[in-house]
Every structure is written in C-alpha cells, then in structure tokens.
C-alpha positions as CSV (number, residue, x, y, z in Angstrom):
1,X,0.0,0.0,0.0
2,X,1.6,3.7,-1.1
3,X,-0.2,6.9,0.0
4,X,-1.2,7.7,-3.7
5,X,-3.5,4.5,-2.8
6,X,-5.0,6.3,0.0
7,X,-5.4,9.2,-1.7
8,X,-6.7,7.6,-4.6
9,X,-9.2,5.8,-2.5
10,X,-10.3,8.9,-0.6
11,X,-11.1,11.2,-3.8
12,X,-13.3,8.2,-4.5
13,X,-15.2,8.3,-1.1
14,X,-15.3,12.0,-1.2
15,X,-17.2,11.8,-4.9
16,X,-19.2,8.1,-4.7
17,X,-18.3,8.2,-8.2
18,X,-15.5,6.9,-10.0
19,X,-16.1,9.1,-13.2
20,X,-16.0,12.7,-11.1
21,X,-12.8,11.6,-8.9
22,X,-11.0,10.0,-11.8
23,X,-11.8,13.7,-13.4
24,X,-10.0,15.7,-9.9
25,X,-7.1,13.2,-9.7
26,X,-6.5,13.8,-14.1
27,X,-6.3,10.1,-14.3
28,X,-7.8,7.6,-16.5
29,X,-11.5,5.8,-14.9
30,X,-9.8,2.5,-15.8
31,X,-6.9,3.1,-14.2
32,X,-8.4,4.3,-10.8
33,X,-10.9,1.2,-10.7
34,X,-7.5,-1.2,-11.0
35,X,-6.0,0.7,-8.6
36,X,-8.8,0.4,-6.2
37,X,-9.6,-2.9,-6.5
38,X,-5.8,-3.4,-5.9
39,X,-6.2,-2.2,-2.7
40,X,-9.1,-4.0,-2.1
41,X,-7.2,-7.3,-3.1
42,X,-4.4,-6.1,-0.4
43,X,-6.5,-5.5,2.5
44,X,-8.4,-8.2,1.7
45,X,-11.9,-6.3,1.9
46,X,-14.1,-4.7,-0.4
47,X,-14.3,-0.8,0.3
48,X,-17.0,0.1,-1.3
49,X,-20.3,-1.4,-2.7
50,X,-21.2,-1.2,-6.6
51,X,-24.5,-1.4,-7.1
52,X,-26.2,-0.4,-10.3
53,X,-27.2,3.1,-9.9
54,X,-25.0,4.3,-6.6
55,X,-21.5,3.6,-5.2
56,X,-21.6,3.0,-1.5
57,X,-19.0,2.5,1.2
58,X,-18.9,-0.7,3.1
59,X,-18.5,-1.2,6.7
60,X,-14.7,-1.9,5.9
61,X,-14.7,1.2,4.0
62,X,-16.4,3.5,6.5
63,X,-12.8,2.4,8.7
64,X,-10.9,2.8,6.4
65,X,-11.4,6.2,5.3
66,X,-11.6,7.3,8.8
67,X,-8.0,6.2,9.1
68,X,-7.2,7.3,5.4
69,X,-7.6,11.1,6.2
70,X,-5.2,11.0,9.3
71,X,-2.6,8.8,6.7
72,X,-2.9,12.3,4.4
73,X,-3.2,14.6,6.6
74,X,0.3,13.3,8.7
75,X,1.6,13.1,5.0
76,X,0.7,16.5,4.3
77,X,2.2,17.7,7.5
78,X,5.4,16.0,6.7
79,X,5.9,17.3,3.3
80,X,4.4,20.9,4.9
81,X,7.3,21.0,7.4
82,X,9.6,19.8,5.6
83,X,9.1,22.4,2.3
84,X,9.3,25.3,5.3
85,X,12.9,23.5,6.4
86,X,14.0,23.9,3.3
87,X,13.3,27.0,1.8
88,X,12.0,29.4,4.6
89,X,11.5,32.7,2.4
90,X,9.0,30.9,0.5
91,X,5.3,30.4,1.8
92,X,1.1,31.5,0.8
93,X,-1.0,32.1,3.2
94,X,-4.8,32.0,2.2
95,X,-7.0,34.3,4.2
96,X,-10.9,34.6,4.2
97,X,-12.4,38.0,5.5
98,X,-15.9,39.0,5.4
99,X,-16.6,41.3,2.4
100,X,-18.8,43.6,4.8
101,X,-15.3,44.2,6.8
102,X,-13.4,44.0,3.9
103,X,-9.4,45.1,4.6
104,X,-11.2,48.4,6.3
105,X,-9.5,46.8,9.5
106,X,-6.3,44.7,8.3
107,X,-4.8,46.9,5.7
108,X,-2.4,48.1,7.9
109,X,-1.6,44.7,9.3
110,X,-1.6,43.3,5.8
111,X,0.6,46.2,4.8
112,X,3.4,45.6,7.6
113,X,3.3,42.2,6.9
114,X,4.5,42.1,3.3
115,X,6.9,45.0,3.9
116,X,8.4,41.9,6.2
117,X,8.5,39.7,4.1
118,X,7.6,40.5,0.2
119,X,8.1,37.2,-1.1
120,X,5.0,35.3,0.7
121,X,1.7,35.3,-1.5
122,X,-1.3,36.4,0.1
123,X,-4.8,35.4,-1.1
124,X,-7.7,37.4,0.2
125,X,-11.1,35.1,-0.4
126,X,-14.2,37.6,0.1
127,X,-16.9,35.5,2.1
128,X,-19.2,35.6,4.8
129,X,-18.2,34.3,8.5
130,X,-20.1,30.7,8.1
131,X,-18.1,29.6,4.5
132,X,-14.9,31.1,6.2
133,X,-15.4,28.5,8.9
134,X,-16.0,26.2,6.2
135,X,-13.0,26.9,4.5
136,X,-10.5,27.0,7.3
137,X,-12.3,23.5,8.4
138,X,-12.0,22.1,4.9
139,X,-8.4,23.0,4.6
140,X,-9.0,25.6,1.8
141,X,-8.0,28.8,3.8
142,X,-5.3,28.8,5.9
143,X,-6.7,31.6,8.4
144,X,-10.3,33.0,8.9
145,X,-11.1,36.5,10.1
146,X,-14.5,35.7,11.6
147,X,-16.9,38.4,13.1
148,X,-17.7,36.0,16.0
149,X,-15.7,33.6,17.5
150,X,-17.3,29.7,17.1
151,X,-18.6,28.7,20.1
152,X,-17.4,24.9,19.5
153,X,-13.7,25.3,19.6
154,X,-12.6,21.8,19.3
155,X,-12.3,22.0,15.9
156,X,-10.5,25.2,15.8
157,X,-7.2,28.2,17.0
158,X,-8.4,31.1,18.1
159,X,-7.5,34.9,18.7
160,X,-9.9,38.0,19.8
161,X,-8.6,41.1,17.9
162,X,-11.2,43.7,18.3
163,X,-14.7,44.4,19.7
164,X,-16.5,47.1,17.9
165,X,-19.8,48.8,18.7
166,X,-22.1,49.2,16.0
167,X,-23.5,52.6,14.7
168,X,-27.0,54.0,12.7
169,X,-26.2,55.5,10.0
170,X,-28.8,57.9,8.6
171,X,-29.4,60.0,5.6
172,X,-29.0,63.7,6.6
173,X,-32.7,64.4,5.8
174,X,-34.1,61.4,8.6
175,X,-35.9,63.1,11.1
176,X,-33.2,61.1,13.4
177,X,-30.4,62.0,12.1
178,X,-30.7,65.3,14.7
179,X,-30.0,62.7,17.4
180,X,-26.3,62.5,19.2
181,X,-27.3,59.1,20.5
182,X,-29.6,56.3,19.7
183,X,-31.7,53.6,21.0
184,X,-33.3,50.3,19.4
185,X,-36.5,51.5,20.2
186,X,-35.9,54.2,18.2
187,X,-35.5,52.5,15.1
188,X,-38.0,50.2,15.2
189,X,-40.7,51.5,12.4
190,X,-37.3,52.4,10.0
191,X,-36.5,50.1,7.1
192,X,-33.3,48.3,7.5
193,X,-30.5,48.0,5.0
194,X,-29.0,44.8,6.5
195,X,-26.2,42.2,6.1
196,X,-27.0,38.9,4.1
197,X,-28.7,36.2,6.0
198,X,-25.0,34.1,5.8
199,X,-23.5,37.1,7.9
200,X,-23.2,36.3,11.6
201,X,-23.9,40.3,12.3
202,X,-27.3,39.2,10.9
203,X,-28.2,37.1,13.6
204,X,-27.1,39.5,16.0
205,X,-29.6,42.4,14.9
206,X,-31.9,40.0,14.5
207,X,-32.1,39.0,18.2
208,X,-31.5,42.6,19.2
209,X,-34.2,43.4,17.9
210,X,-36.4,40.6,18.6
211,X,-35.0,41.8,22.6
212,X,-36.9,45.3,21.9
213,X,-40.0,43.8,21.1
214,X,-39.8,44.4,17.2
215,X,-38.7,42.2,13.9
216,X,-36.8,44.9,11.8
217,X,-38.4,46.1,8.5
218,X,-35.8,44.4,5.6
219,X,-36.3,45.8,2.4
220,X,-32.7,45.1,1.2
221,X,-29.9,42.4,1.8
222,X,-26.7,42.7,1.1
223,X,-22.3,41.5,1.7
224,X,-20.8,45.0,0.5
225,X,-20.8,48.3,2.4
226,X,-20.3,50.3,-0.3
227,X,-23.3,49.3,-1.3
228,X,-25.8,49.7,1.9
229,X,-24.4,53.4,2.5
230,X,-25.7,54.0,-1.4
231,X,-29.1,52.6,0.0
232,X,-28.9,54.8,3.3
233,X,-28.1,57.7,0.8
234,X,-31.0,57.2,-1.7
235,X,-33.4,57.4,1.2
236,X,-34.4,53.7,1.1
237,X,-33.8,52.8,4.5
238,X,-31.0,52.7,7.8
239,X,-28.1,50.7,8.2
240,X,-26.2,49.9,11.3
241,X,-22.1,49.8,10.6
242,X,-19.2,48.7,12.9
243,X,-17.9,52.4,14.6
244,X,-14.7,52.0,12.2
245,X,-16.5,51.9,9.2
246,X,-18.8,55.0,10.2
247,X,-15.6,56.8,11.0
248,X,-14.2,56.5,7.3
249,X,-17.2,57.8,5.4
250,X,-16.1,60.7,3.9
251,X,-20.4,61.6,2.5
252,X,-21.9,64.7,3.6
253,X,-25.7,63.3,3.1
254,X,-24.8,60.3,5.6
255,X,-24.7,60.6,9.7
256,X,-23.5,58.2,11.6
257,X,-25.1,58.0,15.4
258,X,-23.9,56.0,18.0
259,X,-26.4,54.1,20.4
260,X,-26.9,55.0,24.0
261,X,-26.0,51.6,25.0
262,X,-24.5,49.6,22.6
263,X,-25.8,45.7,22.2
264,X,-24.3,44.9,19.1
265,X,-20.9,44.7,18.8
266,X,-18.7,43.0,15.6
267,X,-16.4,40.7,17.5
268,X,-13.3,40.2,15.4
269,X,-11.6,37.0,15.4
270,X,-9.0,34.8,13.6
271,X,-9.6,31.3,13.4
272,X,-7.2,28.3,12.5
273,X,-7.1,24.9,11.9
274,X,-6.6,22.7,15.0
275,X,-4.5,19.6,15.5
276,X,-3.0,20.7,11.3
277,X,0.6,21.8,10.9
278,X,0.9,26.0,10.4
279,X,2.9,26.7,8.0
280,X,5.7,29.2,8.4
281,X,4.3,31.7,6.9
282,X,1.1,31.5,8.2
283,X,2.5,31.4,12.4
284,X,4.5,34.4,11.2
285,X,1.2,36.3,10.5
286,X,-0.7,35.4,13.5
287,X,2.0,36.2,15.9
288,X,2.2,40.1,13.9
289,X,-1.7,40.2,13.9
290,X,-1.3,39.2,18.3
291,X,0.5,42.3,18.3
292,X,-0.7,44.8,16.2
293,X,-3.3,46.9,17.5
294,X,-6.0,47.4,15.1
C-alpha cells in the first residue's frame, strides 16, 4: 500500500463516483478502478459497494477512510514542514475575511506584513463568516477573520482582535439624524439595509431586535458596504455599521449616530485549523496580527 492509494481511494469516497474523482485526480477511470480494486485485493476487503445506480462505502470502508484522512493529513504535514525547512523565504498564506469588513481593519496589518517579508503570496477570499469556517475546516484557507468567535472550539485556534460597537447610519434628511445618540427602540418602524442572512452580524440584529420587542423592517440584503451606504443615501432605509467603518465615510448626506448603550458589537476573530501543521508563513502572520493593535 503507497499513499497515492489512499489518496486515490479517498477522492473516491469524497465523490461516490469513480467518473467525477478520476476527473479531480486527471487520471484515467480505468486506471483508478484497478487501482482500487488493488487495494481491495491487499487489505483483503471490499471498500465500497457497486450497485447499479450508486457507489456505497462498506463497513470496511467506513474504517478505512476514517483512518485514510489521518494517513494524508500526517503526510501533508510532513511534506508541509519539511518544504518550510528547506526554503524558509518561500510560503502562501490564504486568508478569508468578510466582504462587509473587507481590509477596512487589516490593511495596515496586511501592509506591515509584506513589507516583512515581500516574497509570501497572500490570497484574500471575500466571504461571509459561516463559509470562512468552512473553509478554514476544509483545509481551503489557511486563516479565517471571523466576526464572532465559534462557540465549538474543538475543531479550531483562536485569537480575539477587536470588539467594535455598531453605529446607525442615517441619511442627513431622517428626522433622526438630529440625534447625538440612539436607542433600538428608536428604530423600530425604519427600514433596514441589512447584512445577508449568511452574515453572523445578521443574527445578532436579529435577536437585538427581537429583545426590543420588534422584527426589523428588511427591504434590502446585502455583503458590501459600499453598497448599503448607497441605499442609506437614496433614502431607502437605515443601516447599522461597525464604529470603524462609520468613522471612514467621507459623505456629507450620511450621519452616523452612536447608540446610548450599545448591544451589538462585531467581535473580530481569527480562526485556524486545529491539530494541522501552520505553516511558516502563516504562524508568522498570527504572531504580527497578536501584536498589532488594530
């Protein structure tokens, strides 16, 4: 048995289909069925069950791919650690960051960090909290910057960089938009501009609300800021923003107003892999981002 075996088999598992993982691992269909049933032949068990229409695991199967993904992922920390051993100026680090936050926060940070070392590449990945979870889980990003910290942490690393109040922001013609401060009960008959339903800060306006006796007015969704303060401005609605956000727009027909007593906050977090080798590169960024105020 070699590991290209085990991955072989896996890629199978993963699809239930020999067509689609023959496809990911560019090999031939014949080829992976020999090589399959090679394995089968060496263990002495059948993995998986053909029938007509599906492919199945077997019990045998089942325990063997549990024990297949820690084979490939030791494997993949091996060749990980060593690669950093050999050539330490060399590394990627892929980050996911919620498009609603953007690099409004981390530009700085991001900035300082290339300046250190230019030869890293850095992917940014635009999604929303829930598929950065995903993605950091999955092994697809490296590091998540989540705007709540999970609450199950067994599966991840985590840091707490920031807690930021949120704001209403106005347009300058809204009766409230004389206010210096602000209350949820004030706000309960306006229509909201709000974050897309896969956004955690969502959920939390959602239950604030729901705590002041009222289920916000939604007339528009959406992932981009850019875009909700253009709804705020046309008159369409109000939009509640983390306080560093409010403090870079730079619009004369938008005020931002602070609440009395603040219940929503964005909690800003960076989340790893647990129990998965970090890269070089990657414990280079979260030691800077410990340190860096933001």
């Amino acid at each position: 048995m070699d590991i290209r075996q085990v991955e072989y088999f896996a890629e199978v598992a993963k699809q239930l289909n020999f067509t689609r993982a023959a496809s990911n691992l560019h090999i031939s269909q014949p080829s992976l069925s020999k090589t399959i049933k090679n394995l089968e032949t060496e263990i002495g068990a059948a993995l998986f069950y053909r029938g007509a229409k599906q492919l199945d695991l077997t019990d045998a199967g089942q325990a063997f791919l549990v024990n297949a993904k820690n084979v490939l992922d030791a494997f993949e920390n091996l060749t990980s650690e060593l690669n950093d051993v050999i050539d330490l100026k060399k590394g990627e680090i892929k980050i996911g960051i919620p498009p609603i936050i953007g690099t409004a926060f981390f530009s700085k940070l991001i900035s300082k960090y290339k300046e250190a070392y230019p030869s890293i590449d850095m992917t940014l990945n635009e999604v929303g909290s829930k598929k950065i979870k995903h993605g950091v889980r999955e092994g697809e990003l490296d590091i998540g910057l989540i705007c709540n910290l999970p609450i199950q942490k067994e599966n991840f690393e985590t840091i707490k960089l920031l807690k930021d109040p949120l704001m209403l922001i106005v347009q300058k013609d809204n009766p409230l938009a004389e206010r210096k401060t602000i209350d949820f009960s004030h706000i309960e008959k306006e229509p909201f501009i709000m974050y897309r339903h896969d956004f955690s800060l969502h959920d939390g306006i959602i239950e604030a609300c729901k705590n002041h006796g009222f289920y916000p007015n939604i007339v528009c969704e959406s992932s981009q800021k850019d875009f909700m303060i253009e709804m705020v401005e046309a008159k369409l609605g109000v939009a509640l923003l983390p306080s560093k956000i409010c403090g870079q727009i730079n619009n004369d027909t938008i005020t931002t107003i602070p609440f009395t007593r603040p219940v929503v906050n964005l909690e800003l977090g960076m989340i790893w892999k647990k129990d998965k080798y970090v890269p070089h590169a990657v414990r280079k960024f979260i030691a800077m981002s410990e340190s860096f105020s933001l």
